[in-house]
N, C-alpha and C positions, 0 to 999 in steps of 0.2 A: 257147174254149168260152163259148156264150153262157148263162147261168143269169138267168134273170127274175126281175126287181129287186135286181139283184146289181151292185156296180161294174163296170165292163167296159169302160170306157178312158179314157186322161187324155190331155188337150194341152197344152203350152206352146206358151211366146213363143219365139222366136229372132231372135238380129239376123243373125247367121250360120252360115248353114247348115253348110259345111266345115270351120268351127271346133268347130262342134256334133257331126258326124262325128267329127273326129279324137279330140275329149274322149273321148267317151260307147263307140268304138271301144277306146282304149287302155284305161281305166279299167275298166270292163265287160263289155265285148267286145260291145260290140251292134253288127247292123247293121240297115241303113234300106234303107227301098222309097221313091222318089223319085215324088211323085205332081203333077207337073209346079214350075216354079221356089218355088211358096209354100205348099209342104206334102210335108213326108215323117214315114212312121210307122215304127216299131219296134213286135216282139214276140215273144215268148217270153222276158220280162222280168217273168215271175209275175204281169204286168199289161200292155197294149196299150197303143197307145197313137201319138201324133205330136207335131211339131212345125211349127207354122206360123209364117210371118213375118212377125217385127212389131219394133216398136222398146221396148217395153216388157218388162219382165223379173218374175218372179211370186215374191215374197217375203215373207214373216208380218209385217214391216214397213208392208208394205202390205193386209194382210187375206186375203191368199192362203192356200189351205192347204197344209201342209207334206209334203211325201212322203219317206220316209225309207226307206232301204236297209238289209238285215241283211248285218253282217260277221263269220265266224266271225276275221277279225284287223283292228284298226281301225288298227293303225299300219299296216299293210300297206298297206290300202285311203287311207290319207291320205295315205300318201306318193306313190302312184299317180294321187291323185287334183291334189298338188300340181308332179308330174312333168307333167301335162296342161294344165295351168294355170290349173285351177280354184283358188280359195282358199276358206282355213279363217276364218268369218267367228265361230264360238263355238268357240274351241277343246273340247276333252274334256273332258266333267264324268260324275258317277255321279249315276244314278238310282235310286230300288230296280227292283231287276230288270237293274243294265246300265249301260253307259256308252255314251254318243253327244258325236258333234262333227256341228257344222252347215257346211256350205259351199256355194258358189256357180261355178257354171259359169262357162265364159267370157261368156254371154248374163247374167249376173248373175241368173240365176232361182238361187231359195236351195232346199237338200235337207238332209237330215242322213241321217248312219249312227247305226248303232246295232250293237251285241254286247251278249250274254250272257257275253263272257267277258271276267277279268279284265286291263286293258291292264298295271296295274302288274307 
């Protein structure tokens, strides 16, 4: 859905494509349209979106901004996410409103989750 002057898609880096698949498949369940060897997109992920190739990775570290994912279970989804091989690079803290942990795909671009519900 396109809505004018509304976000309407984001791109990362990837160093590898079929590692990027495999993650973002198990953890997510997303799949990708393959728009020849240095660019494939994803959507219906409440946001659109791709991935192009490149050697550099997209992290708050770096000035990048942060995308972050709603989980109604974050042990769930972290265990999921370290079953994939992504890592947890800010473990779990509380914020008002929620707790989130930040992590990093295997291309080392960095994400967090977030819930509203309580982990303890």
């Amino acid at each position: 859905m396109n809505i004018h002057e509304k976000i309407n898609y984001v791109e990362f880096p990837a160093k590898d494509f079929n590692a990027t698949k495999l993650f973002y498949q198990s953890v997510f369940d997303w799949s990708f349209t393959d728009y020849g060897p240095e660019y494939m997109s994803f959507d219906e992920q409440g946001l659109v979106g791709g991935f192009y190739l490149s050697e550099k990775s997209s992290s708050r570290e770096q000035g990048a901004a942060l995308v972050i994912f709603f989980s109604d279970d974050l042990l769930s989804t972290q265990s999921k996410i370290e079953s994939a091989g992504g890592t947890i690079n800010i473990p779990t803290f509380t914020f008002p409103g929620g707790e989130r942990f930040h992590f990093c795909d295997p291309n080392g671009n960095e994400f967090a989750v977030w819930s509203d519900q309580n982990v303890e």
